[in-house]
TIMIPA-442820 format. One record per residue (C-alpha): x, y, z; chain; residue number from 0; residue in three letters. Coordinates in Angstrom, 2 decimals, m for minus. Layout:
TIMIPA-442820
PT         u         v         w   chaine   num   residu
PT         X         Y         Z        A   NUM      ala
...
This chain:
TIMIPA-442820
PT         u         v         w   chaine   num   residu
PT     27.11     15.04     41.71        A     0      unk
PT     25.61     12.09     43.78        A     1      unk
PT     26.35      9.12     42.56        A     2      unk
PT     23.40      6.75     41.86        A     3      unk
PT     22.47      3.12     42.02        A     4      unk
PT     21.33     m0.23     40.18        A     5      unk
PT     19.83     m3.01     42.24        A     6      unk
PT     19.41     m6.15     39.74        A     7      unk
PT     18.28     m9.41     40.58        A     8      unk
PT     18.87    m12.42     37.94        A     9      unk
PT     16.51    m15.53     37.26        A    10      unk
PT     17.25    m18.35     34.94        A    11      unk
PT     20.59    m19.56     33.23        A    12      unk
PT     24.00    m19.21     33.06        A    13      unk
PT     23.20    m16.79     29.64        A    14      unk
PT     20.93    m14.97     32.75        A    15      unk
PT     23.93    m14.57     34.79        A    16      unk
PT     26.17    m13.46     31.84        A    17      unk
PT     23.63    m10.42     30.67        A    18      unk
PT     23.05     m9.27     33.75        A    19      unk
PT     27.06     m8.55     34.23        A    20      unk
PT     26.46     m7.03     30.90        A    21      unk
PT     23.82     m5.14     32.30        A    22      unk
PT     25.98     m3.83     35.41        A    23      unk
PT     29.12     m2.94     32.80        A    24      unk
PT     26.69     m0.68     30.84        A    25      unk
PT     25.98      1.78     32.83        A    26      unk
PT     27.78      4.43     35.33        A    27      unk
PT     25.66      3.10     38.30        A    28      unk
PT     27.03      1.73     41.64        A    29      unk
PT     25.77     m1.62     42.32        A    30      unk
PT     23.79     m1.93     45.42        A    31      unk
PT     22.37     m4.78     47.47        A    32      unk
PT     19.39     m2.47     49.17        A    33      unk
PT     16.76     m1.93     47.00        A    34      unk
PT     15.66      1.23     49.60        A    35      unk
PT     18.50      2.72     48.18        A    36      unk
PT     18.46      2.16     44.33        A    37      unk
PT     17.32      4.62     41.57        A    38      unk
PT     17.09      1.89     39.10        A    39      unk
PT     15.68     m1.23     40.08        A    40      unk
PT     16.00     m4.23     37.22        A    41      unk
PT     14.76     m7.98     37.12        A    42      unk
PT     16.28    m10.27     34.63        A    43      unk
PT     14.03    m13.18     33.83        A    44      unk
PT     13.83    m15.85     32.91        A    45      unk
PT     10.88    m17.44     30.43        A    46      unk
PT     12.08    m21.40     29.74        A    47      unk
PT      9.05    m22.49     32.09        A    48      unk
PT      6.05    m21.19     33.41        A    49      unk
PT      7.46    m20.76     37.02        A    50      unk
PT     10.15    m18.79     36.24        A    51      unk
PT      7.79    m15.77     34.26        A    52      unk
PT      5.44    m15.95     37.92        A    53      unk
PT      8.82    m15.33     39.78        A    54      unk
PT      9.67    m12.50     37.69        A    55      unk
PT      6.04    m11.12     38.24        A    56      unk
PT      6.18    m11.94     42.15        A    57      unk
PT      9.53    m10.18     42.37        A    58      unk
PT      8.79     m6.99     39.75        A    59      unk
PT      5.16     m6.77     42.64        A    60      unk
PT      7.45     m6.15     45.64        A    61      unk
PT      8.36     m2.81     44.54        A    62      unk
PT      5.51     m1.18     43.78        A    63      unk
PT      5.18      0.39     46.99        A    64      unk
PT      9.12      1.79     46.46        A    65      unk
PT      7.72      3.24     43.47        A    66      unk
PT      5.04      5.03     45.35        A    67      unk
PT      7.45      6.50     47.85        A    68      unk
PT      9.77      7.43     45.00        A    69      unk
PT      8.26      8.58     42.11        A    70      unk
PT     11.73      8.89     40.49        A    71      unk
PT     12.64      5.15     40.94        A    72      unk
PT     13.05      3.50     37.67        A    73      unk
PT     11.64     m0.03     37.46        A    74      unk
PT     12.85     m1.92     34.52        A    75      unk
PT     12.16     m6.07     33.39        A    76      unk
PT     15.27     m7.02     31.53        A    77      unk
PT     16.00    m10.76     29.56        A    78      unk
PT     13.33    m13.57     27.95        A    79      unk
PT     10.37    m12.43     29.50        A    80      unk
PT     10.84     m8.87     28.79        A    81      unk
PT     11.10    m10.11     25.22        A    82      unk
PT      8.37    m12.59     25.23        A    83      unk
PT      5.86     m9.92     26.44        A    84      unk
PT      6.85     m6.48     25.24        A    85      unk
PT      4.79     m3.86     25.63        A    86      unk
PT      2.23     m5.89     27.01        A    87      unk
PT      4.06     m5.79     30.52        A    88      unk
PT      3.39     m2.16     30.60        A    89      unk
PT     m0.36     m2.00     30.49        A    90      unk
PT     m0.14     m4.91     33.00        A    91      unk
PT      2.37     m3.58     35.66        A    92      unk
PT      1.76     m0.03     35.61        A    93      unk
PT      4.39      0.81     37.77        A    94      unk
PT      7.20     m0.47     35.25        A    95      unk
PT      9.09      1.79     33.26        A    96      unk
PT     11.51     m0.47     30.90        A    97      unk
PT     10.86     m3.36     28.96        A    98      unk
PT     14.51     m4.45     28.07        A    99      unk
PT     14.98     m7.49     25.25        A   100      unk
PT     18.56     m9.72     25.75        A   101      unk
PT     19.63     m8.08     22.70        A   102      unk
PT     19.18     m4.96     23.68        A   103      unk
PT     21.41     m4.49     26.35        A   104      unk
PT     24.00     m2.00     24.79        A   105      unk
PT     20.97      0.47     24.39        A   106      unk
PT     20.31      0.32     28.16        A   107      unk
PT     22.21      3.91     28.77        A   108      unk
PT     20.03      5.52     25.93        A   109      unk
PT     16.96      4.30     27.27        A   110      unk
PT     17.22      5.11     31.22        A   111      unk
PT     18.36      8.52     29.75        A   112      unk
PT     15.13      9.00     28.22        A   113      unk
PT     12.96      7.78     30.56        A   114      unk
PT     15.04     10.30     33.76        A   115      unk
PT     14.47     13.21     31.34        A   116      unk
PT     11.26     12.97     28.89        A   117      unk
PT      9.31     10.79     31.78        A   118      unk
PT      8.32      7.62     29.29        A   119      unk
PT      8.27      4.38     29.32        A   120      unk
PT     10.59      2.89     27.04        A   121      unk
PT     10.34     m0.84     25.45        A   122      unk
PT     13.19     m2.22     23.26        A   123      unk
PT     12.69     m5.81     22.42        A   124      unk
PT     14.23     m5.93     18.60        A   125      unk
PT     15.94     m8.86     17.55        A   126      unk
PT     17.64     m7.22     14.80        A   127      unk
PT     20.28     m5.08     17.00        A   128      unk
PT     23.61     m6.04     15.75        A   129      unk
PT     25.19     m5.11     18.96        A   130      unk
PT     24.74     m7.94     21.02        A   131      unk
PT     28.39     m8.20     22.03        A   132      unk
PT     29.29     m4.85     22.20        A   133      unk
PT     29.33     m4.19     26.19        A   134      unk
PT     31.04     m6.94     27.68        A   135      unk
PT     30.11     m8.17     31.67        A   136      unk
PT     30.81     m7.02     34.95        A   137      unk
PT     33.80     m9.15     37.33        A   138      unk
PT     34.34     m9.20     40.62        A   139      unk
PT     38.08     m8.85     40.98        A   140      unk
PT     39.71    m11.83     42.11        A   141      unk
PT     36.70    m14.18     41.20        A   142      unk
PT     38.20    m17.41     40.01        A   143      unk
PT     35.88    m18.59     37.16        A   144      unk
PT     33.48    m16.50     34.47        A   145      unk
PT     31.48    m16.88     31.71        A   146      unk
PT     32.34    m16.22     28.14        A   147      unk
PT     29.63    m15.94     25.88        A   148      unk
PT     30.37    m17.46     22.28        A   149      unk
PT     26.92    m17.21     21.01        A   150      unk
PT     23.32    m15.81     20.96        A   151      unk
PT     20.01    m17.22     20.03        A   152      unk
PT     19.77    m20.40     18.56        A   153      unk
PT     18.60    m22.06     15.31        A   154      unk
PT     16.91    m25.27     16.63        A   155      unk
PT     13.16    m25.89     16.23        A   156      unk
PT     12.47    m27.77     19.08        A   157      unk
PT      8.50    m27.91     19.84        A   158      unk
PT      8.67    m26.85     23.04        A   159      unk
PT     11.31    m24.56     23.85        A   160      unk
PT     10.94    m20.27     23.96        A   161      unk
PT     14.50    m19.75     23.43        A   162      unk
PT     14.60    m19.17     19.56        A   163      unk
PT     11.64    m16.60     20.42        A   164      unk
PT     13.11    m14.62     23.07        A   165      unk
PT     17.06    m14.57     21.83        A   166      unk
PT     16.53    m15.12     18.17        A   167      unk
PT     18.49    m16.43     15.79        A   168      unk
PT     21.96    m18.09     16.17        A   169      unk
PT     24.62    m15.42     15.85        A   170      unk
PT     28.28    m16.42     16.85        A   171      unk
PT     30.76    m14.26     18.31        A   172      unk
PT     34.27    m13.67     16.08        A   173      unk
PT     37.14    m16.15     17.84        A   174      unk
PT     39.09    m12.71     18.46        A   175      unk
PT     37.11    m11.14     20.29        A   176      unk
PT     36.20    m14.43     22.77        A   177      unk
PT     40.26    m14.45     23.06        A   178      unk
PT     40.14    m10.97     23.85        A   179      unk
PT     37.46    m11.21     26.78        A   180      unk
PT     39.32    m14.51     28.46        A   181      unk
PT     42.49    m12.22     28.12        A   182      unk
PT     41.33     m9.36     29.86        A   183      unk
PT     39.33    m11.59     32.37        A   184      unk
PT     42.71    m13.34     33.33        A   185      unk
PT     43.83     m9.82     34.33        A   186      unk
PT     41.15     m9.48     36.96        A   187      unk
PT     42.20    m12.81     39.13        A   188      unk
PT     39.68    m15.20     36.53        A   189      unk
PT     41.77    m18.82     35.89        A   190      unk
PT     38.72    m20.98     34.39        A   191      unk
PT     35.91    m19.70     31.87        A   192      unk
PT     32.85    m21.46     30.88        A   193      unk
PT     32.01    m21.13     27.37        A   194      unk
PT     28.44    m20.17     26.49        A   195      unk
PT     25.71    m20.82     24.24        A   196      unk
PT     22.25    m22.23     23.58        A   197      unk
PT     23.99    m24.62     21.88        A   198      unk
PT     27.41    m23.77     22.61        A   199      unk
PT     29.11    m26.64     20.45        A   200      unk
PT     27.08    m25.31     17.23        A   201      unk
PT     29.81    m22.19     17.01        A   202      unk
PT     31.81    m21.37     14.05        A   203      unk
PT     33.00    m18.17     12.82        A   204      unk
PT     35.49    m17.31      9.80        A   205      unk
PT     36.28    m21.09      8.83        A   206      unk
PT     36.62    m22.07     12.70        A   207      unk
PT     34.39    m24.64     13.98        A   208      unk
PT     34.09    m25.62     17.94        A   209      unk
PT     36.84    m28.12     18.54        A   210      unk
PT     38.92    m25.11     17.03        A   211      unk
PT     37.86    m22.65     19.48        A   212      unk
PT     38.75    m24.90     22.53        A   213      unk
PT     42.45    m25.41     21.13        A   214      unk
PT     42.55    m21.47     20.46        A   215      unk
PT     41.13    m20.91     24.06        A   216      unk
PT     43.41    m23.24     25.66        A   217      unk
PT     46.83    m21.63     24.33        A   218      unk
PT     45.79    m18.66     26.57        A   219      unk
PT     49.04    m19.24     29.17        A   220      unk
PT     47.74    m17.91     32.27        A   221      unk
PT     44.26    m19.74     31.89        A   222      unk
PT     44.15    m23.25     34.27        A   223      unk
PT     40.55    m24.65     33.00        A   224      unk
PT     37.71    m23.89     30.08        A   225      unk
PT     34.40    m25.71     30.35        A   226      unk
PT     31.51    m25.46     27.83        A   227      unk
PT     27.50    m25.58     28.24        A   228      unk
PT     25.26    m26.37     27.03        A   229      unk
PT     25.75    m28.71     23.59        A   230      unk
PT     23.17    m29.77     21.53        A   231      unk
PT     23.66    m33.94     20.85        A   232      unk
PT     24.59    m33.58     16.75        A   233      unk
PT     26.93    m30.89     16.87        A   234      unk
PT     28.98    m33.45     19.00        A   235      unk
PT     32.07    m33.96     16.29        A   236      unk
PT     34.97    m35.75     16.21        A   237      unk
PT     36.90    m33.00     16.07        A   238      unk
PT     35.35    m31.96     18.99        A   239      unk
PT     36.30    m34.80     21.30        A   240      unk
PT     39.83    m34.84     20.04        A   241      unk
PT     39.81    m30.89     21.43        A   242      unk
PT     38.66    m32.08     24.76        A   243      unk
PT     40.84    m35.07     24.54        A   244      unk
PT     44.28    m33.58     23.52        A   245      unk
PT     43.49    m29.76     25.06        A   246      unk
PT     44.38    m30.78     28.87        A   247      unk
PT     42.68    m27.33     30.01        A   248      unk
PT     39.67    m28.51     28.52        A   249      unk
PT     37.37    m30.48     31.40        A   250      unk
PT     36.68    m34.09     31.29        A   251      unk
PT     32.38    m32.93     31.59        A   252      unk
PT     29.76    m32.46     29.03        A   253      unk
PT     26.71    m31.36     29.92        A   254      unk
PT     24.53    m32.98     27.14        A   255      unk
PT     20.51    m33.00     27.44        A   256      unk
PT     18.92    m35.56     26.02        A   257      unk
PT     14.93    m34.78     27.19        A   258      unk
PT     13.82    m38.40     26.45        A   259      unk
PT     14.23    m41.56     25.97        A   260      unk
PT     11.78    m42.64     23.79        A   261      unk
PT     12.51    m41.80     20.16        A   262      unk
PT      8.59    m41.48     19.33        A   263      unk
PT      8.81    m38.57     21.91        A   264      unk
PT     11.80    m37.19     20.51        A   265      unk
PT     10.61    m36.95     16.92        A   266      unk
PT      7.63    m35.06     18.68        A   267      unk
PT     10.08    m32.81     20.46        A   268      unk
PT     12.20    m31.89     17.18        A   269      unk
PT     15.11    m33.05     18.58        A   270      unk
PT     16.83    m34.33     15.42        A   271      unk
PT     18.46    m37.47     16.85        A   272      unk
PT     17.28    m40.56     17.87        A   273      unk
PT     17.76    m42.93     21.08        A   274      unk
PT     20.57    m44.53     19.11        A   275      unk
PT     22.18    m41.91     17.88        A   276      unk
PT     22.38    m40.78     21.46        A   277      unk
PT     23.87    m43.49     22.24        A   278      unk
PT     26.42    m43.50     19.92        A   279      unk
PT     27.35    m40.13     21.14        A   280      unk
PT     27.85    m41.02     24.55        A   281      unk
PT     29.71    m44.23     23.58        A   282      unk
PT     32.22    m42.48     21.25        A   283      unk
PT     33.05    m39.77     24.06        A   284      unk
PT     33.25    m42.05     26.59        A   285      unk
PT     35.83    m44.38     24.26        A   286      unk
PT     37.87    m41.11     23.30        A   287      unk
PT     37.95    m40.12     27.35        A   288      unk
PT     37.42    m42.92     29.70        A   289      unk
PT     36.71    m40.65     32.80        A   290      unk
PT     34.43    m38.07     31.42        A   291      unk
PT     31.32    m36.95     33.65        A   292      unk
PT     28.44    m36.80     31.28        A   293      unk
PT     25.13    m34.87     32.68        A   294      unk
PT     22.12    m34.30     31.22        A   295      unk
PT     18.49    m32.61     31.33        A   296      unk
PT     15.03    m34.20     31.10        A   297      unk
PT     11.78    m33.62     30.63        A   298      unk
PT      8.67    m35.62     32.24        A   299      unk
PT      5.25    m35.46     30.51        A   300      unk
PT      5.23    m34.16     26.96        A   301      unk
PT      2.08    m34.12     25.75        A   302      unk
PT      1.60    m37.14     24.57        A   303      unk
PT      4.01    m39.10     26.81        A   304      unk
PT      2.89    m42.83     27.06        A   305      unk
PT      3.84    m44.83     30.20        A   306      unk
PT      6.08    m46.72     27.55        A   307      unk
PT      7.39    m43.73     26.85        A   308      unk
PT      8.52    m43.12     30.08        A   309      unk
PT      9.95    m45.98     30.90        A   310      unk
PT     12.35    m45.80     27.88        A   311      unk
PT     13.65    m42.86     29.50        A   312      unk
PT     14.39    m44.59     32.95        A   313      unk
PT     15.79    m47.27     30.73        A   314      unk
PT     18.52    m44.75     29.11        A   315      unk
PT     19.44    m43.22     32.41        A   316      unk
PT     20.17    m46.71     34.36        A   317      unk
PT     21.87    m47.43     30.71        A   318      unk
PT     24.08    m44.22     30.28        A   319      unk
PT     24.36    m43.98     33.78        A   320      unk
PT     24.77    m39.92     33.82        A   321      unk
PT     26.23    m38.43     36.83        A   322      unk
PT     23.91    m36.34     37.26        A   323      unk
PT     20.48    m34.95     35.61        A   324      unk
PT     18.48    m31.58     35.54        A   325      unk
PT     14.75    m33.28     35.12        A   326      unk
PT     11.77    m30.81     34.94        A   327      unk
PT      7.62    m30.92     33.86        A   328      unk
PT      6.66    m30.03     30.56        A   329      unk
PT      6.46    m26.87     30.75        A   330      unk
PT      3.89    m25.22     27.78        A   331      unk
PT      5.17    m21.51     26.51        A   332      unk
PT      3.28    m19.53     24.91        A   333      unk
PT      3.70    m19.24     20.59        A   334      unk
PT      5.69    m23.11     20.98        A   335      unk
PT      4.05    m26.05     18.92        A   336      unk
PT      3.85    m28.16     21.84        A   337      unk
PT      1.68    m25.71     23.93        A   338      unk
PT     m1.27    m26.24     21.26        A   339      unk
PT     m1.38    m29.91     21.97        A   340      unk
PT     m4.29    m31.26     23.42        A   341      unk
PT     m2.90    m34.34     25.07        A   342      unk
PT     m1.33    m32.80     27.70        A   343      unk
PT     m0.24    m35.44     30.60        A   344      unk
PT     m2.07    m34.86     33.85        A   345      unk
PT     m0.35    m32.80     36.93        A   346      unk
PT     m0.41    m35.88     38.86        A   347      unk
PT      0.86    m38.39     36.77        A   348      unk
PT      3.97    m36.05     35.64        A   349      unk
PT      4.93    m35.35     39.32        A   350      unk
PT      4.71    m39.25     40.06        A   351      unk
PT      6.74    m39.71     37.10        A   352      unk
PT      9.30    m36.94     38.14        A   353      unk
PT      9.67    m38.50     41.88        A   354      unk
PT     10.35    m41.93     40.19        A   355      unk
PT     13.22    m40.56     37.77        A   356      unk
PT     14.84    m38.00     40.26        A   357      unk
PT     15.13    m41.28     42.61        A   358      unk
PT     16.67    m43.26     40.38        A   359      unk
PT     18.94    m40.31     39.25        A   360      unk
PT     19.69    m39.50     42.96        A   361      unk
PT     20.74    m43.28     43.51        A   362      unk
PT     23.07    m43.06     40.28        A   363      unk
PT     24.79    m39.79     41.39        A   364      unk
PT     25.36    m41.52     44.70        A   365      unk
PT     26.75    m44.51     43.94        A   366      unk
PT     29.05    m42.70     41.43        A   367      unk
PT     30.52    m40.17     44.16        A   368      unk
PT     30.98    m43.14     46.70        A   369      unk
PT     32.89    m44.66     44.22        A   370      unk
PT     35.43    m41.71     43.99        A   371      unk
PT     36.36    m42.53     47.57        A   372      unk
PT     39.93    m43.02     47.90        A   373      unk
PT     40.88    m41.27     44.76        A   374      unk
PT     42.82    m38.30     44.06        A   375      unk
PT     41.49    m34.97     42.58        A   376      unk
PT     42.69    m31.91     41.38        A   377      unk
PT     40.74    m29.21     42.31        A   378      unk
PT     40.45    m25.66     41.28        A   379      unk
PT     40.14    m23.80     44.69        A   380      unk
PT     37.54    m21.31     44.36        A   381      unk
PT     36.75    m19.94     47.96        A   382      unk
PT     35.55    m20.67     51.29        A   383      unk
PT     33.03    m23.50     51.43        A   384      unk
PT     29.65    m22.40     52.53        A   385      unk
PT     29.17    m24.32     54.94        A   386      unk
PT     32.66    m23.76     57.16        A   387      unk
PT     34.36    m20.78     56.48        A   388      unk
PT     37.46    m22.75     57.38        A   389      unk
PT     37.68    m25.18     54.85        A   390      unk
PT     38.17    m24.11     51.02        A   391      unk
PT     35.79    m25.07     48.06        A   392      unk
PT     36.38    m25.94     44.18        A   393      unk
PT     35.22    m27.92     41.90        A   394      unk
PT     37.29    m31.02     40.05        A   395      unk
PT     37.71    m31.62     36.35        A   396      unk
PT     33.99    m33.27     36.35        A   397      unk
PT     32.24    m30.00     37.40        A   398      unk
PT     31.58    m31.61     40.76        A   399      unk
PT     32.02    m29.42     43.77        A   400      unk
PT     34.76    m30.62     46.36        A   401      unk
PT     35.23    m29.15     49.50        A   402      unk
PT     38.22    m29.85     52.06        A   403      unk
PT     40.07    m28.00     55.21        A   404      unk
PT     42.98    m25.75     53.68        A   405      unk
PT     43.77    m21.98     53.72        A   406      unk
PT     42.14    m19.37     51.50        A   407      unk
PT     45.44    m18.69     50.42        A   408      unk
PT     45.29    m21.24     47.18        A   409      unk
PT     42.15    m19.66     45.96        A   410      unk
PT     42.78    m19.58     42.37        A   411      unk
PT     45.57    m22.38     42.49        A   412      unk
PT     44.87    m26.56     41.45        A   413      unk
PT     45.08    m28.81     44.75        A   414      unk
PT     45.16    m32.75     45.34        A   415      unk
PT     42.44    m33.49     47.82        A   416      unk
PT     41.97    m37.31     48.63        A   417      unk
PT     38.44    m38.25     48.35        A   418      unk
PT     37.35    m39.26     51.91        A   419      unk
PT     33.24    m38.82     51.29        A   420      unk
PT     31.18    m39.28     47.97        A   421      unk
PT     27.98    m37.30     49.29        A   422      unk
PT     24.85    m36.08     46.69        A   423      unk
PT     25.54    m32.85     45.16        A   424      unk
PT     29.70    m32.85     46.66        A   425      unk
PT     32.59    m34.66     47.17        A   426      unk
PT     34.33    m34.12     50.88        A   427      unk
PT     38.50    m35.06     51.12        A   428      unk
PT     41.64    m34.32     52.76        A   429      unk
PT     44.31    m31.60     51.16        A   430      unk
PT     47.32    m33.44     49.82        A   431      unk
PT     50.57    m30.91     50.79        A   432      unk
């Protein structure tokens, strides 16, 4: 029997990432980079903003034509914009065949089945499949670091985000089985996991709260590092911190958005916490680890954003200093609260406002990675750096990417490299022997 193929392409987050591994694990297909050659052909998208569902359309467009010259090609839409739109996607693409919801992934084997043999089109968007967890993701042997999803959906109201639509609500994985998936990941070459969620520090299961899963993670022998994303500001405990303290797998990073400075905006947002409260946050981490990276995401014109209100924010980044930031436009999704407002902030005064922030972010960052010149690192080596195939790339306990000559040969090993360059987005340094 020939054996037949799945070419996927991914949009979106690190949950993205994880579900389409998922996606490659449930089903006997060979993965393929050509998609000439596929039989199945699936996008996973991504809905958080606008851009991302007109990638997903752009990219499901380019194979109509394949479609034409093989009537048997399957084309499928997997992840958030599958389950924003539904059915609707198939009276608007007419060459699509699936319609595949995050939570539907197990199912996936069921419904290609259906649609080789009784030629329909198949949609599966429920939110009530208990399955979620059931087929776990794809790795590339020898691969250093995966993802370990704790948690799906999310139980936050904030006004303008899709997620609680499109992933429903907050169901956390049993602590066995996340032990059981960094176990058998350790077996295939993996020596760091990131730790998943929409709000990934909101977990608890059977009596076990989050600073208990990182101490439970981290007595996994052969594992080296865990990291986490992304928290949610008031699930930051103190039991928490102590984990990330006293665990020494656990990295000194949090990635912890805080979307605006101005607490008028965030009581529009639904965020929950205030300015202050923030601060405290970021105060008490930073007292409890003295070195922790702390990064962030923003958002620039929320309907209603005053110029006040913007400069608050600018005022809490020069204040907290974050190393770095993930700053984006307001972004209106369809069914949010904050897409019905009518005082949305004009295109160009949000991009103005962006360009200001990012500079002031990008002059932060900077001076931060200068400042690690002539310090010592350790480094998780990873692989080849892209840029020279002869010097070997990793990332340090801050999440920041460090790249230095050395052999390939202590992939999967933690280096010293001496700082020599603090540069944007990397650090550059010498391999201590």
């Amino acid at each position: 029997m020939n054996k037949k193929f799945l070419y996927l392409e991914t949009y979106g987050c690190q949950m993205n990432e994880y579900d389409s591994d998922r996606i490659r694990n449930s089903v006997d297909l060979e993965i393929t980079q050509d998609p000439q050659k596929a039989d199945v052909v699936i996008i996973n998208t991504c809905a958080i903003r606008e851009k991302a569902d007109q990638k997903a359309f752009s990219s499901l467009g380019r194979f109509k034509h394949l479609k034409a010259k093989n009537p048997n090609l399957i084309v499928g839409i997997a992840g958030c914009v599958a389950q924003l739109y539904g059915e609707k996607l198939l009276k608007k693409i007419p060459h699509l065949d699936l319609v595949l919801g995050p939570r539907a992934i197990p199912s996936l084997p069921k419904l290609l089945t259906q649609i080789e043999k009784e030629k329909m089109r198949n949609v599966e968007t429920s939110l009530d499949l208990e399955e979620i967890f059931e087929v776990e993701p794809y790795h590339e042997n020898g691969k250093v670091s995966a993802f370990v999803s704790v948690q799906q959906g999310c139980n936050k109201t904030c006004s303008y985000c899709i997620v609680p639509f499109v992933r429903g609500k907050e169901i956390n994985r049993p602590l066995n089985d996340i032990l059981t998936e960094t176990k058998n990941l350790l077996t295939k070459g993996v020596r760091e996991v990131t730790l998943i969620g929409q709000t990934v520090n909101s977990w608890k299961a059977n009596g076990y709260k989050f600073g208990d899963l990182l101490r439970k993670v981290a007595e996994i022998k052969e594992l080296l590092r865990i990291r986490f994303t992304t928290s949610y500001p008031r699930d930051v405990t103190k039991k928490m911190i102590y984990a990330m303290r006293e665990a020494p797998k656990v990295c000194h990073h949090i990635h912890l958005p805080v979307q605006s400075g101005s607490n008028r905006i965030l009581a529009m947002m639904k965020r929950t916490y205030t300015k202050e409260s923030y601060l405290d946050i970021i105060k008490a981490l930073r007292e409890s680890i003295p070195d922790i990276a702390i990064t962030t995401d923003l958002i620039v014109g929320f309907p209603g954003e005053t110029e006040q209100d913007f400069n608050e924010t600018l005022e809490l980044i020069k204040e907290v200093e974050f190393d770095t930031s993930f700053s984006f436009k307001f972004s209106p999704r369809p069914g949010t609260p904050a897409a019905e407002s009518n005082k949305l902030v004009p295109e160009i005064i949000s991009n103005k406002r962006l360009a200001m922030l990012q500079n002031i972010q990008k002059e932060i960052t900077i001076r931060k990675n200068q400042k690690k010149v002539g310090t010592v690192e350790e480094v998780l080596v990873e692989g080849e750096s892209r840029n020279d195939p002869s010097w070997q790339s990793g990332r340090n306990t801050h999440n920041q990417i460090v790249n230095s000559p050395g052999p390939l040969s202590l992939k999967g090993k933690i280096v010293n490299v001496r700082i020599s360059e603090g540069l944007q987005n990397s650090l550059r340094g010498e391999l201590l022997q």
